[in-house]
TILUMFI-221611 format. One record per residue (C-alpha): residue in one letter; x, y, z negated. Coordinates in steps of 0.25 Angstrom, whole numbers, plus 5000, padded with zeros to 4 digits. Layout:
N
<rec><res>A</res><X>X</X><Y>Y</Y><Z>Z</Z></rec>
...
// end
This chain:
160
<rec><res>X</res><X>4950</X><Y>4984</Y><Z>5083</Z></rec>
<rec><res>X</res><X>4938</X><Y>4981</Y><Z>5074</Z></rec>
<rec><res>X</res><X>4938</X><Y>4985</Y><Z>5062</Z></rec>
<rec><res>X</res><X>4938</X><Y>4971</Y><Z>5054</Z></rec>
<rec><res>X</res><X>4950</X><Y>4969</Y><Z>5062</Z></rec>
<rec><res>X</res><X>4956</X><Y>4981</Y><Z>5057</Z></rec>
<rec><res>X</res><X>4952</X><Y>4981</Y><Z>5044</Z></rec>
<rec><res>X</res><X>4959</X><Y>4967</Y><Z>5043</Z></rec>
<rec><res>X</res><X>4972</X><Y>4973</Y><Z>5049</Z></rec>
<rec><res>X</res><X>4970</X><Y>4983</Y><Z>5038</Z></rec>
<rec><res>X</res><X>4969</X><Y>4974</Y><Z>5029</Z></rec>
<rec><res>X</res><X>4982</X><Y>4966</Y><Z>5034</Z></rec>
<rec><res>X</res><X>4989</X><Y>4979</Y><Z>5034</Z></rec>
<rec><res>X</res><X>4986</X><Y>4982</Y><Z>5019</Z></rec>
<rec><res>X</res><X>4988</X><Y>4969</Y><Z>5012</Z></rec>
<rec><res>X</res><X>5001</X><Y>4965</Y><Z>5021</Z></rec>
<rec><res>X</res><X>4998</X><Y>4950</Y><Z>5019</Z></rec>
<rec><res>X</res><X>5013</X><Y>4948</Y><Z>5021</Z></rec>
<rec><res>X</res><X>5016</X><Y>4955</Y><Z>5008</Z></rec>
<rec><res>X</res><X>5005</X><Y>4949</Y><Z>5000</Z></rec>
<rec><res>X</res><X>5010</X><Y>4934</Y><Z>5004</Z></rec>
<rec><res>X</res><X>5023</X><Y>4938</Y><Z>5000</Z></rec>
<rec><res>X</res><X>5018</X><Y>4942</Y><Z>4986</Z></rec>
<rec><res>X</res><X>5009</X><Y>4929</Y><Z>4984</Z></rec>
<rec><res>X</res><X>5020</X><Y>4921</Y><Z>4989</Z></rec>
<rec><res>X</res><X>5028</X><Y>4928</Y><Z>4977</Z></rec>
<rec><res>X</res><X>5019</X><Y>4929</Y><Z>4968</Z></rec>
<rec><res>X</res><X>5016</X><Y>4912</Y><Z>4969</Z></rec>
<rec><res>X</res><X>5032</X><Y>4910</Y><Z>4964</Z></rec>
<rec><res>X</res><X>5030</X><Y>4916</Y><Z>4950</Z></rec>
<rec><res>X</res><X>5030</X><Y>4930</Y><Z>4946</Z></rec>
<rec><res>X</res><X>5034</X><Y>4941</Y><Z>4953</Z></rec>
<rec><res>X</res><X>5049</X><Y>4950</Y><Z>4949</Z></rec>
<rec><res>X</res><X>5046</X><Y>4964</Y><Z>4949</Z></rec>
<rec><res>X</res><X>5058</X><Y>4964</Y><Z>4960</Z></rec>
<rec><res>X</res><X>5048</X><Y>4956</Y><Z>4968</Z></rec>
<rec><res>X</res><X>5037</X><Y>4964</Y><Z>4967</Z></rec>
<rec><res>X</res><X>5045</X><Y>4977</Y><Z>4970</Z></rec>
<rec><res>X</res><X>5049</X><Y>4970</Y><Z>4983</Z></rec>
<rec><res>X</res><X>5033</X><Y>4968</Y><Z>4986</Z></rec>
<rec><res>X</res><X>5031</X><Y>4983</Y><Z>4981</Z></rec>
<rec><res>X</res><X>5039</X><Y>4987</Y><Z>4991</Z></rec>
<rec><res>X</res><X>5034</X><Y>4980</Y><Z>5003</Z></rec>
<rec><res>X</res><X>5020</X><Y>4983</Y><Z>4997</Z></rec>
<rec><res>X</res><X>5024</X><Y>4998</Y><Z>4998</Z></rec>
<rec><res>X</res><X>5030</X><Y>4997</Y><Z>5011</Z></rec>
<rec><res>X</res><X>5018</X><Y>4990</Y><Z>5018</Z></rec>
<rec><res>X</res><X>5009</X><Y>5002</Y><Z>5015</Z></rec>
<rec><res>X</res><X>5020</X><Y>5011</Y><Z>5019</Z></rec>
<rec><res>X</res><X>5022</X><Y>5005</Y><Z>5032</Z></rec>
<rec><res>X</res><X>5007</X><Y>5005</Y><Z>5034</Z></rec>
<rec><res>X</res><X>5005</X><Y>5021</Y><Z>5031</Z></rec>
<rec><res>X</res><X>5017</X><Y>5022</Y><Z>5042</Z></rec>
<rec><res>X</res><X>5013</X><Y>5013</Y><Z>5052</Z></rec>
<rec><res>X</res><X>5002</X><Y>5020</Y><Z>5061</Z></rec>
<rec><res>X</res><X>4996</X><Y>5007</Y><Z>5066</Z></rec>
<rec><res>X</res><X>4990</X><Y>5004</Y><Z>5052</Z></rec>
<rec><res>X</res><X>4984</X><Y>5018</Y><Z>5051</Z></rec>
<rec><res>X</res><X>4971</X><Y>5012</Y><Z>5053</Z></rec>
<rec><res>X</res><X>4973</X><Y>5004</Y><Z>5040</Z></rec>
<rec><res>X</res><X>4973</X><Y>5014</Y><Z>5032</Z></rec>
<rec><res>X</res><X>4963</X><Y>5022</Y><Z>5039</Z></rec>
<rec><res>X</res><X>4954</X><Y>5008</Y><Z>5037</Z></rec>
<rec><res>X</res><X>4956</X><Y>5011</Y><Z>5022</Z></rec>
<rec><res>X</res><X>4952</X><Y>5026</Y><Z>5023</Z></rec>
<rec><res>X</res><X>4941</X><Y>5023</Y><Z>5030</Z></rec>
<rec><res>X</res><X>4935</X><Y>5011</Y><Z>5021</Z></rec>
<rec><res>X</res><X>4936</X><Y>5020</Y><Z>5010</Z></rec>
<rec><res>X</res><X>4926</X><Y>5032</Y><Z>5016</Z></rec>
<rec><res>X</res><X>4920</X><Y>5023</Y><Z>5023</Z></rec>
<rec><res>X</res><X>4916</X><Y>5009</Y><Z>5017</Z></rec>
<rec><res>X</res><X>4908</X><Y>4998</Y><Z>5025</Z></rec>
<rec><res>X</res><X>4897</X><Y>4993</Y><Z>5015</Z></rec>
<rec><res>X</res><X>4905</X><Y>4999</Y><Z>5004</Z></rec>
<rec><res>X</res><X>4917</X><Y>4988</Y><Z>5007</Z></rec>
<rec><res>X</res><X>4932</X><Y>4992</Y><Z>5008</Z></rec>
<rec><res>X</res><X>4939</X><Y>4981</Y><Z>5013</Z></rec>
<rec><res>X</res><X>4950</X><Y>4988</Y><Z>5016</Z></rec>
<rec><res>X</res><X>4952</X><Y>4993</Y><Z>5003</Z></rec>
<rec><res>X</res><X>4949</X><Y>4982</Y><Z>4995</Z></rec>
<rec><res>X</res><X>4960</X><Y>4976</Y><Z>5002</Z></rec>
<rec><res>X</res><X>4971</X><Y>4987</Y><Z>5001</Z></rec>
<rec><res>X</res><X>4966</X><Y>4988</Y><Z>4985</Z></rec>
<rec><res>X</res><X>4966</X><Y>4972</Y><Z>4980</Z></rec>
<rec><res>X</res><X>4977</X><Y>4967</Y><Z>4990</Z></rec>
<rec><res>X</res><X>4986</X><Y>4978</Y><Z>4994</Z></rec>
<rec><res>X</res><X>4985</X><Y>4986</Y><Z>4980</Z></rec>
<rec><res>X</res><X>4986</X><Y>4974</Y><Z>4971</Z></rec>
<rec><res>X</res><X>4996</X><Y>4968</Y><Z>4977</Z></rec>
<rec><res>X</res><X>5004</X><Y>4979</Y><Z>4973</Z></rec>
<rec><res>X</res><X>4999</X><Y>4979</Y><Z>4958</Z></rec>
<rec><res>X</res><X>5004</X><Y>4966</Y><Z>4957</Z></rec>
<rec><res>X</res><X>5017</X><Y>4971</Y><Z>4962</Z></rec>
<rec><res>X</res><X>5018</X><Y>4982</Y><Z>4953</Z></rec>
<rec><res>X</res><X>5015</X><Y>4974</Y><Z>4940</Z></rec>
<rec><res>X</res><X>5025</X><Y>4964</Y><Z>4946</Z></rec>
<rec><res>X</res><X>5036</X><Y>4974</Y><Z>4947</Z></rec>
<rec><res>X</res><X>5033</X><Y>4982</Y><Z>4934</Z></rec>
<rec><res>X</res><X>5031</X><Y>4969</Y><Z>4926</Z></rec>
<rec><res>X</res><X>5019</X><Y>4975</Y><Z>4920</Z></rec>
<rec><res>X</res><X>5005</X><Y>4970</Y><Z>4918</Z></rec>
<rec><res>X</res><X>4998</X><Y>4984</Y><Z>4920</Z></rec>
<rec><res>X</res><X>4988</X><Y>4980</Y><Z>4932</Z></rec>
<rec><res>X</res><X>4982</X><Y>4994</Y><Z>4930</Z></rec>
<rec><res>X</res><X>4997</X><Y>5003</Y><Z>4932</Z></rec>
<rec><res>X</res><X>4999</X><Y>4992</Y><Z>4945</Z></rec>
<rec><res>X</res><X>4985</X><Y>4995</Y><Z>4952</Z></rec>
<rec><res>X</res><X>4986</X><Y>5009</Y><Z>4948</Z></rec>
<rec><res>X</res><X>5001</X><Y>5010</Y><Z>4955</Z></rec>
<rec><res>X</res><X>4997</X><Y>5001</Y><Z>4967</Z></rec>
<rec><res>X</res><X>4985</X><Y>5010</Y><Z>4968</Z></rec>
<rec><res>X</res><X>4992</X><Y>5024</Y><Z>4970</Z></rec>
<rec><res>X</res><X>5002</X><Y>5018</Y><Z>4978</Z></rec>
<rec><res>X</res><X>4994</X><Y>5011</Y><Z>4989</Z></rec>
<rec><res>X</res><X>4986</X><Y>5024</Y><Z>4987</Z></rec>
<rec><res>X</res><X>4996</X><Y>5035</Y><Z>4990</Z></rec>
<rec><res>X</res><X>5002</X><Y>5026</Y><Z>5003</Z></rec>
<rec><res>X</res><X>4989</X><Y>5025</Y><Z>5009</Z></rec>
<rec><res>X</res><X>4985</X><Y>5039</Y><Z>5005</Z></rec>
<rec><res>X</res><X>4998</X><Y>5043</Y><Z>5013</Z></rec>
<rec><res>X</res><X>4995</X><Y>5033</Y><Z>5025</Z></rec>
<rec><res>X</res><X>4981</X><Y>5042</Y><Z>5024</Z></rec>
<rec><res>X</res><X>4986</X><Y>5054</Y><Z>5023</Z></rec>
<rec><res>X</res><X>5002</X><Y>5055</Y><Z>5031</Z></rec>
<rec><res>X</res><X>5001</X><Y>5069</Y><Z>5032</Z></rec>
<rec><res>X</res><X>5001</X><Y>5074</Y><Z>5018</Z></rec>
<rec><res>X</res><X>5015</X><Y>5068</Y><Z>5019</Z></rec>
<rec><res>X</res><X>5019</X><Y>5074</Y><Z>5032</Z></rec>
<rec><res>X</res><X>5014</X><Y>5088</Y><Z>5027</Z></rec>
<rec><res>X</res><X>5021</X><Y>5089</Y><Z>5014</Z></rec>
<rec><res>X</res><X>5034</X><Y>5084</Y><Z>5021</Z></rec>
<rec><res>X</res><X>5030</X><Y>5096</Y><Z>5033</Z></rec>
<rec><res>X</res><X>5027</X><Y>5086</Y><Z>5043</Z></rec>
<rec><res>X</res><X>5016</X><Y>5087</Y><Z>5054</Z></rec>
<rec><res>X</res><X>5005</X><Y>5081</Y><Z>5050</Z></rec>
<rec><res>X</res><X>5008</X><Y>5072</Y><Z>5061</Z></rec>
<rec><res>X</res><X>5023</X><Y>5068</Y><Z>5058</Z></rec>
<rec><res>X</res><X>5028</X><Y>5054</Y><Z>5055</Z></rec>
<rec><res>X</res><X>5031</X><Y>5054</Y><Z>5043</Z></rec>
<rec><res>X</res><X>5047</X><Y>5048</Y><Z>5040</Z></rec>
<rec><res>X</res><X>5052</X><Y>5038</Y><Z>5036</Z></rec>
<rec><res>X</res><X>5060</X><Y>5046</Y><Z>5026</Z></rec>
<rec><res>X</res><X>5047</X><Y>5050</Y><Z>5020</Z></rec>
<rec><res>X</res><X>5041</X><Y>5034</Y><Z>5021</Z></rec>
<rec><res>X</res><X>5053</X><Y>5029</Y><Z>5013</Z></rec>
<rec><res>X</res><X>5050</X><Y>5042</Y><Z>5003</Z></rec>
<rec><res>X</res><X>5035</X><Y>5036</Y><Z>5002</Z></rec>
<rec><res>X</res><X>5039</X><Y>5022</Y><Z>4999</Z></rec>
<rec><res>X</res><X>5051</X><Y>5025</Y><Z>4989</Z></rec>
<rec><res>X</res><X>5041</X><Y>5033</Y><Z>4980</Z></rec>
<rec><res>X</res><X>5030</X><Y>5023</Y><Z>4980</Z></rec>
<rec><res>X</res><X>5041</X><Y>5013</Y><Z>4976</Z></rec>
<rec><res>X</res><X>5048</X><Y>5020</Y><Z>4967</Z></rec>
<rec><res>X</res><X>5034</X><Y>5026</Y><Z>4960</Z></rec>
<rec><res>X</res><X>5030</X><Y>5009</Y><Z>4959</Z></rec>
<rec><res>X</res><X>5045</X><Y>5006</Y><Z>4954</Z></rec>
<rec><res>X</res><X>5047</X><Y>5016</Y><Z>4943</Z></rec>
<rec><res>X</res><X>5033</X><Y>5014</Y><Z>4937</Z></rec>
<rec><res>X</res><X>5029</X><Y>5005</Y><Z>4926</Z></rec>
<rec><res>X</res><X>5018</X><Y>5003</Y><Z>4918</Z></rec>
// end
């Protein structure tokens, strides 16, 4: 696969099209309930989960880790991407479901969650050793549904 292609499929993958028509199709009928949003949240949330677990999108995430060391022309397309699509999708959520209008405390949340998930998609095996795993272990769901309830409940119990 060349690797336009695959950074298209990257790209795909990150921004979930799907979810973002959703959320402009929403967004066109009026203002968003913050019971709204949490149910985008969530979905939000469980793309990137599903990414990190899903062994045939690994080459995604290693496309972001490899732009970053290694930019073409000083570009990131990749990145640009994942930061003005995928992240700000979930500021606007965020200041959605707190009702706030604090951009800063929204970007700065969407920032270290999209953050910590991709750090763990990068890095599986901090997990696995300070659970005593192999290195090499699949991770359980147990431990998935852990991950996800404290990335929700860090989001929900917050407000600027």
């Amino acid at each position: 696969m060349s690797t336009r292609k695959k950074q298209e499929q990257a790209c795909t993958i990150i921004t979930d099209l799907p979810l973002q028509n959703d959320i402009a199709v929403t967004r066109q009928k009026g203002p968003m309930k913050p019971n709204t949003a949490w149910d985008f949240i969530e979905k939000y949330i469980d793309m990137y989960i599903n990414i990190i677990k899903d062994p045939t999108s690994s080459h995604t995430l290693y496309l972001l880790l490899h732009e970053q060391l290694n930019p073409v022309n000083n570009q990131r397309p990749l990145t640009k991407v994942a930061c003005q699509e995928g992240e700000q999708m979930l500021s606007l959520l965020l200041l959605d479901y707190w009702q706030t209008s604090q951009p800063d405390a929204a970007a700065i949340a969407s920032r270290l969650t999209t953050s910590a998930l991709i750090a763990l998609a990068e890095h599986p095996s901090f997990v696995r050793l300070a659970l005593g795993m192999g290195p090499e272990a699949p991770i359980p769901e147990p431990v998935w549904d852990t991950i996800r309830n404290f990335v929700l409940t860090s989001l929900k119990t917050y407000h600027p």
